[in-house]
C-alpha positions, 0 to 999 in steps of 0.5 A: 624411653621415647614416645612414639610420634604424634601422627599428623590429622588428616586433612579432608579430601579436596572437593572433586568437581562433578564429572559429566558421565560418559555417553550411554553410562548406566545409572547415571542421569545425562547432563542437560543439554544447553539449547543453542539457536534463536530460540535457545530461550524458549527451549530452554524454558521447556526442558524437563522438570526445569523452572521457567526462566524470567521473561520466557512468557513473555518472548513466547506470547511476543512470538505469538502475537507476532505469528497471528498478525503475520497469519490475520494479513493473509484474509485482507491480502486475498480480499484485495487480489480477489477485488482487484482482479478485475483490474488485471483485465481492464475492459476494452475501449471503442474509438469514438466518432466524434461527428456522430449525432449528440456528440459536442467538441470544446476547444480551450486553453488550460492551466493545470497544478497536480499538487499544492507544490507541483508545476503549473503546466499549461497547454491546449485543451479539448473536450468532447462530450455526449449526452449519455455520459461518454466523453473523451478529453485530451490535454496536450502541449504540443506535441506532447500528450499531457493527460488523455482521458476517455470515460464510456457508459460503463468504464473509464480510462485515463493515460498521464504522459506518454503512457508513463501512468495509467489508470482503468476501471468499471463504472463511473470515474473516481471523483479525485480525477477532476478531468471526469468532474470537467467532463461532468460539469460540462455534460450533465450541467451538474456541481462537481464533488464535493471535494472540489471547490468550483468558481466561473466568471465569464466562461472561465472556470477554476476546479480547486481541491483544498485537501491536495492542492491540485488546480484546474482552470481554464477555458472552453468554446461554449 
């Protein structure tokens, strides 16, 4: 008599691979969804119930200092425009008559270096000068103006070249232009700044400042 067979065992079942539910599906929890984009590290850090990857604090409180800095520029930029607006209208500028009493016109020769390797330019030098603080200078190699410069009780104004550059303000001038401390050591008989370095000899006169390198010298009618 023969025995009946032995079945095969069984095996276990392959294991399925999840399958994402479909759209809308009830009871079953959405797949998270994978954020995209720039930020996708950041948002990815602020899903629900997820765990803070390594590294997000940092690239959030990055951005943030960033962000602050960008908005703490915002006070210093209005500062500046509010300090500079009156620059955007430079005051007006009567033209001197230099024949009128107290005024008194110097006439020279002039060597002047801008910068510590700029070119030496040399030209005619005229200097008018009054006892209240005007004066208005001219600089020039005929027939070109190098610097003319013009300096009343109360304002300032210099041109380089043919209007190529040109600087204005209220007040007394800058002491970094030595045109205005030429025209102060001649007016007031008075030092210059003490940026710029002065030597005379026989009606000769050298203006030095050693932190730039920028030299004027020259001579003028007493």
């Amino acid at each position: 008599m023969l025995s009946p067979p032995t079945p095969a065992p069984l095996s276990a079942p392959a294991t399925r691979p999840p399958v994402s539910p479909a759209k809308g599906g009830a009871g079953l929890e959405p797949a998270a969804r994978t954020p995209r984009g720039r930020h996708a590290r950041g948002q990815a850090a602020c899903v629900r119930g997820a765990a803070l990857p390594s590294g997000c604090a940092q690239v959030w409180s990055r951005d943030s200092r960033r962000w602050f800095r960008g908005a703490a520029r915002w006070p210093l930029l209005v500062a500046i425009i509010g300090l500079s607006a009156g620059c955007l209208s430079p005051p007006s500028f009567p033209r001197e008559d230099l024949s009128e009493v107290g005024w008194h016109t110097r006439q020279g020769q002039a060597i002047w270096r801008p910068g510590r390797r700029a070119v030496e330019l040399a030209g005619d030098l005229v200097l008018a000068t009054h006892p209240d603080g005007r004066c208005v200078l001219q600089f020039s190699k005929d027939p070109i103006s190098l610097v003319s410069a013009q300096a009343t009780t109360n304002a300032w104004r210099i041109e380089f070249g043919s209007g190529q550059r040109r600087l204005a303000g209220r007040g007394k001038p800058p002491g970094w232009l030595v045109w205005f401390q030429l025209a102060r050591i001649h007016t007031a008989h008075s030092q210059p700044s003490a940026r710029w370095a002065e030597t005379r000899a026989a009606g000769w006169l050298r203006l030095e400042n050693r932190g730039t390198g920028e030299v004027l010298e020259g001579f003028l009618s007493p």
